[in-house]
N, C-alpha and C positions, 0 to 999 in steps of 0.2 A: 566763335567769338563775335561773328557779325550779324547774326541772328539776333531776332527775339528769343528770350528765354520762354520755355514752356509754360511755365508758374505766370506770366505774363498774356499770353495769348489765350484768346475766346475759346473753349472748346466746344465741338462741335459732336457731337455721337447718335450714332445711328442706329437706330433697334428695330426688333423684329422678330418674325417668324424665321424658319431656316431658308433656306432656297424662294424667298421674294425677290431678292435683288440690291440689296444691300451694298455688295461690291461694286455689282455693274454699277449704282448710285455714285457710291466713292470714285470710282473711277471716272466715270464721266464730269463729278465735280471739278475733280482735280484733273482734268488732262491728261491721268497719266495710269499707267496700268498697273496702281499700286497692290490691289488686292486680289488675289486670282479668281477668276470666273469659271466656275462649273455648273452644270444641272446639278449635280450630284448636291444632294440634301448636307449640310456641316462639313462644306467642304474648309470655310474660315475656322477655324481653332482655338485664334488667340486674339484678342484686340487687335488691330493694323493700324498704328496711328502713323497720320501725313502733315508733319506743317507745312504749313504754306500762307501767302500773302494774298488775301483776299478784296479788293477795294469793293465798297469803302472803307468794308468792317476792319483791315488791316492786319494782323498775323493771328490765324487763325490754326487750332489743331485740329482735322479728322478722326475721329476714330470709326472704325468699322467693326463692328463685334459678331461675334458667334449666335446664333439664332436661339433667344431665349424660349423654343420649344425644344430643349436638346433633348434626349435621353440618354440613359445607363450611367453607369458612376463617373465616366469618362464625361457625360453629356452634362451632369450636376453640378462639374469642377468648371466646364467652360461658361455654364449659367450664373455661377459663383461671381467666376471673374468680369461677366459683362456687368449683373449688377453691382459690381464695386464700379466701373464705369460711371456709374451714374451717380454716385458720388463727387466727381470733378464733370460734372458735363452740364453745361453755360445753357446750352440750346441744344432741343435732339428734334433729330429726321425718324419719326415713327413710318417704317414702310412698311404697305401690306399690300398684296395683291388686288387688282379693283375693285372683283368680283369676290373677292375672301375673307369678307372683316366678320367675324365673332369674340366672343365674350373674351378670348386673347387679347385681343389688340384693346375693345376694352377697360380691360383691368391695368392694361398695359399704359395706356391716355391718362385713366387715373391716378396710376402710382406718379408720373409727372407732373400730372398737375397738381398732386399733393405734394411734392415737394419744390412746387413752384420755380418748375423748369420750364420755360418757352417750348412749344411745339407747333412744328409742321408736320400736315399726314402727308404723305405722299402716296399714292396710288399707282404703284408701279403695275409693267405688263398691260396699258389701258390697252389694248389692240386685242386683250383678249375678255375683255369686259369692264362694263363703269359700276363704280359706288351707286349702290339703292339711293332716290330720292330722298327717304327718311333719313339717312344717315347725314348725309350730305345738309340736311336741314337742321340735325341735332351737334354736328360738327361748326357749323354756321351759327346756330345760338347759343355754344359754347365759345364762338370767337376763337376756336381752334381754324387756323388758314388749310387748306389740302389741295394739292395740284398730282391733277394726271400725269403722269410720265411714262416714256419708254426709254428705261436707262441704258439700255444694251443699242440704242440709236441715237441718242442724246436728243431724245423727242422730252420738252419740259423738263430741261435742266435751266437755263436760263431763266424759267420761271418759279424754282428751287432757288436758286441764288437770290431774287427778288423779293422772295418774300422770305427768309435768312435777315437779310437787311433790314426787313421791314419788323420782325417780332424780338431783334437784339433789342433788351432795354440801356435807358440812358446809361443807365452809371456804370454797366459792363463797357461799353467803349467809351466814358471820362471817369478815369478812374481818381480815385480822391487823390490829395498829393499824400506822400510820405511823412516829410517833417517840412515842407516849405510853407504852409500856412503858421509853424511857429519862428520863422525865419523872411520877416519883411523884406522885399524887392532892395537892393542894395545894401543889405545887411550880411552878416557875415557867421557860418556855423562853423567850429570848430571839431572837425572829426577822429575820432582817438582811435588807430587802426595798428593794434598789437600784431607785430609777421612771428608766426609759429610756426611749426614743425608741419601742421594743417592746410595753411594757406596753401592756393595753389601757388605754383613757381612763376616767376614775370607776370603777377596777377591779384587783383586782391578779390575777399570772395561778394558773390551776389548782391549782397542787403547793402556793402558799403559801396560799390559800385553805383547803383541804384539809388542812394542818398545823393550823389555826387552830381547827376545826371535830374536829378529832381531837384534839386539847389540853383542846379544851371537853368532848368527848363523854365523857371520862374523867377528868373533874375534875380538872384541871390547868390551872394559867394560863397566858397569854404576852403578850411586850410584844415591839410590832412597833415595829421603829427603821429607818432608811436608816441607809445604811453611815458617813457622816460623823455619826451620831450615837452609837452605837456607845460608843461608850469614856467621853461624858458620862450613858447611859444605868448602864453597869456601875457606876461612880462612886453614884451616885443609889440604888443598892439595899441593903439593910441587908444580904441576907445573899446570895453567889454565886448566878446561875442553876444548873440543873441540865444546862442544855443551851446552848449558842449555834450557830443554825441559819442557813446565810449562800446567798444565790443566791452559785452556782461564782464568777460573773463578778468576786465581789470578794474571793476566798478572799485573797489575800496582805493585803489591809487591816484583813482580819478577824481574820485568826488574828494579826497583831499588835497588835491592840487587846484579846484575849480573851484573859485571865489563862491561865500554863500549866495550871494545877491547874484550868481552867472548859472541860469538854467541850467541841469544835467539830466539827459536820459540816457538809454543805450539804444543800441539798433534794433534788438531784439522786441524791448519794448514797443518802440515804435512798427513795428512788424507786426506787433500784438491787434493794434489799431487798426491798419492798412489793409489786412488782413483777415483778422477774427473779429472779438468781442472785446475788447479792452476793458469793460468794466468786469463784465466774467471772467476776465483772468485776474483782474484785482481782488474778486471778490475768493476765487481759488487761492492766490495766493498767503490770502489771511488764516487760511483754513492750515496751514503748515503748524500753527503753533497749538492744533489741537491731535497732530501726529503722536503714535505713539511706539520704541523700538519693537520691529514687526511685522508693523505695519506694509503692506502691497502697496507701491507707488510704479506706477506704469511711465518709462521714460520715452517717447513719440519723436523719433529722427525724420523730416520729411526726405530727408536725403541716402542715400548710400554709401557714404566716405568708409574706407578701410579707416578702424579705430587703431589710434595710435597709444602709447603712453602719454598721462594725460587727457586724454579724451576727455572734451565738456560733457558732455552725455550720460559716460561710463563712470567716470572716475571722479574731476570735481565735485557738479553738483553731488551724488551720494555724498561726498564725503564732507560738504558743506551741511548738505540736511544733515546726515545721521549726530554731525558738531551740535546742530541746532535741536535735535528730537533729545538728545543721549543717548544714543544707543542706536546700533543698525537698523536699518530698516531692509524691507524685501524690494532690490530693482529688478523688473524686468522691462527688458529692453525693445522697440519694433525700429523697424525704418521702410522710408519709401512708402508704397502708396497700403500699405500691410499697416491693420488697425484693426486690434480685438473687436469681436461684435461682442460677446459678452464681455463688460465693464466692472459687473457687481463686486468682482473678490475684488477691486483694488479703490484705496482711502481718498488717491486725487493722482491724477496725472499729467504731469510737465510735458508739455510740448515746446518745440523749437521756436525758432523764429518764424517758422514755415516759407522760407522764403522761394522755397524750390518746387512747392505745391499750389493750386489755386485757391481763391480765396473763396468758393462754390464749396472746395473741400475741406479747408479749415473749419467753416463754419458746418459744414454738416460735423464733422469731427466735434464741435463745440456743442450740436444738436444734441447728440447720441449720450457723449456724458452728462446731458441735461437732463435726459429722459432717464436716464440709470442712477442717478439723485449722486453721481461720484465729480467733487469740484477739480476744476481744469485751472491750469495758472502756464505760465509760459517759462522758459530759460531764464531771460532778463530780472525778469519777478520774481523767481525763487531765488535767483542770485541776492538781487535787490536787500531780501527780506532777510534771507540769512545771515549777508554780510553786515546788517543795521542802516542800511541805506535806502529804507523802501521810498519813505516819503518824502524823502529827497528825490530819487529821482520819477516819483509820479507826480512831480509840483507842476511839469507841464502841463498838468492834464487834470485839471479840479473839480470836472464834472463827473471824472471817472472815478476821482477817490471819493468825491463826497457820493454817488452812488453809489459806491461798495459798502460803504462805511457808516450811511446812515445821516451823515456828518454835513451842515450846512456848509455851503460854500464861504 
């Protein structure tokens, strides 16, 4: 509870051949002997991730992966899972031996730099050979940084850290605000926080936390209500919130308690922002009312909660859409960092708030359905839409509906 949350902090991942050095890397980062060191070739297995607090970058996650030269079917599954790594990875440590770089490592530079992920090469084991001139010259007029090291002595660690710091871009360490650029310094948001059967206990979850703590950081108040309080709360204030902010699941109770002229969105939405693409989930969401009973809608948990009765996920939203289509439609269901690669059988699919994942991997998540021609829409917004309250509550945000929609400001 004292922590940064994960979906929060820089991730950091480290790739590679098998047996460069990778661990020792990890380890000598962090001080600590989180990853086991062997000669032995795949001796790491599984991702190792390490948070920890990094200055100046600030809470940072390691990961350490399995040597993307594995082999056998055993060796496919743990190559699987590093490249899903790189779907949530901020910045990566490409290690390769001094004297060992070929067409691997490579294709391996490439695939990061096509998806416009920061890299350091690192050059571990230097004591047993340096990077060819050439390379060194084409790594330099790529503007790719690389430092010698010997990880297993902590010879050019410190100069790993150094230039970490130095290839973070800006708006990974200032990250946009939440909802306090629609909430002036000394003004006041109104936060609608329904306790279920889901909350956790003496806790309320992620996304609303996280408003509350963004309200504060930019001197802005708020007053937190449940949704039966609501309408006794707005009554009680001298002068309109600037904002009223509702978990999805009570959107219809909300936006009829909340004065027309008094802003409404939900958290989710606002998530959609912070997070993804906000106009691509407006524009996924429009696309619901060309559904048809049958139809494959894929529903994207970034989290892992045991589903209860009622479940938003399982059971609401279906039974919201299938209200809205006529007729059943086909859910299926993922969660956690678990996401189809193939897209094509399904019509559009609803993802969360994502509040528990980073915003590297929401938006690859928003990539992939781009490339697969299947529209993406979020929680908030299919709620939004089905209940009749889309453009109520996208009114904060009129760049993003007249964007979807075609529609002048």
């Amino acid at each position: 509870m004292k922590a940064a949350p994960r979906s929060l902090r820089l991730h950091i991942g480290i790739f590679g051949r098998r047996n460069v050095g990778k661990s020792s890397l990890l380890n000598a980062l962090t001080r600590q002997g989180v990853s086991i060191v062997s000669d032995v070739a795949g001796t790491t297995t599984d991702p190792v991730e390490k948070p920890m607090e990094m200055l100046p970058l600030g809470p940072v996650v390691f990961i350490d992966t399995a040597g993307l030269d594995d082999s056998g079917a055993l060796g496919e599954q743990r190559m699987a899972k590093t490249r899903g790594i790189l779907d949530r990875t901020d910045v990566a440590l490409l290690v390769a031996e001094a004297g060992g770089w070929t067409d691997f490592e490579d294709r391996l530079l490439a695939e990061l730099r096509g998806r416009a992920i920061p890299a350091i090469v690192v050059f571990n084991k230097s004591d047993l050979g340096e990077p060819a001139r050439d390379l060194r010259a084409r790594l330099e007029t790529a503007g790719v940084p690389w430092v010698p090291a010997r990880a297993r002595d902590d010879v050019g660690v410190v100069e790993v850290r150094e230039a970490l710091v130095a290839v973070v871009p800006d708006d990974l360490l200032n990250a946009p605000p939440i909802l306090a650029d629609l909430v002036p310094p000394g003004e006041l948001a109104v936060l609608v926080v329904p306790i279920d059967k889901e909350a956790p206990k003496g806790r309320i979850i992620l996304p609303q936390v996280q408003a509350i703590r963004d309200l504060l950081d930019h001197d802005a108040g708020c007053l937190v209500v449940k949704e039966d309080g609501l309408a006794r709360a707005l009554d009680g204030l001298k002068t309109p919130p600037a904002l009223v902010v509702t978990d999805s699941q009570a959107f219809a109770a909300v936006a009829a308690a909340t004065p027309p002229g008094v802003p409404m969105t939900s958290f989710s939405i606002l998530f959609s922002r912070y997070k993804g693409d906000l106009a691509e989930f407006v524009r996924g969401a429009l696309t619901i009312a060309d559904l048809r009973p049958g139809d494959r809608v894929l529903v994207a948990e970034a989290c892992s909660h045991h589903p209860i009765s009622g479940d938003i996920g399982r059971e609401k939203i279906p039974a919201w859409l299938n209200g809205r289509v006529g007729g059943p439609l086909a859910f299926t269901t993922v969660q956690g960092h678990d996401f189809p690669a193939d897209l094509l059988s399904f019509r559009l699919v609803v993802h969360c708030g994502s509040c528990m994942i980073t915003r590297r991997e929401m938006l690859t998540r928003v990539l992939r359905c781009r490339e697969a021609g299947v529209p993406v829409t979020n929680y908030g917004m299919a709620i939004a839409w089905s209940l009749g309250v889309f453009e109520r509550a996208l009114a904060p945000f009129p760049e993003a509906l007249a964007a979807a929609t075609g529609t002048p400001r």
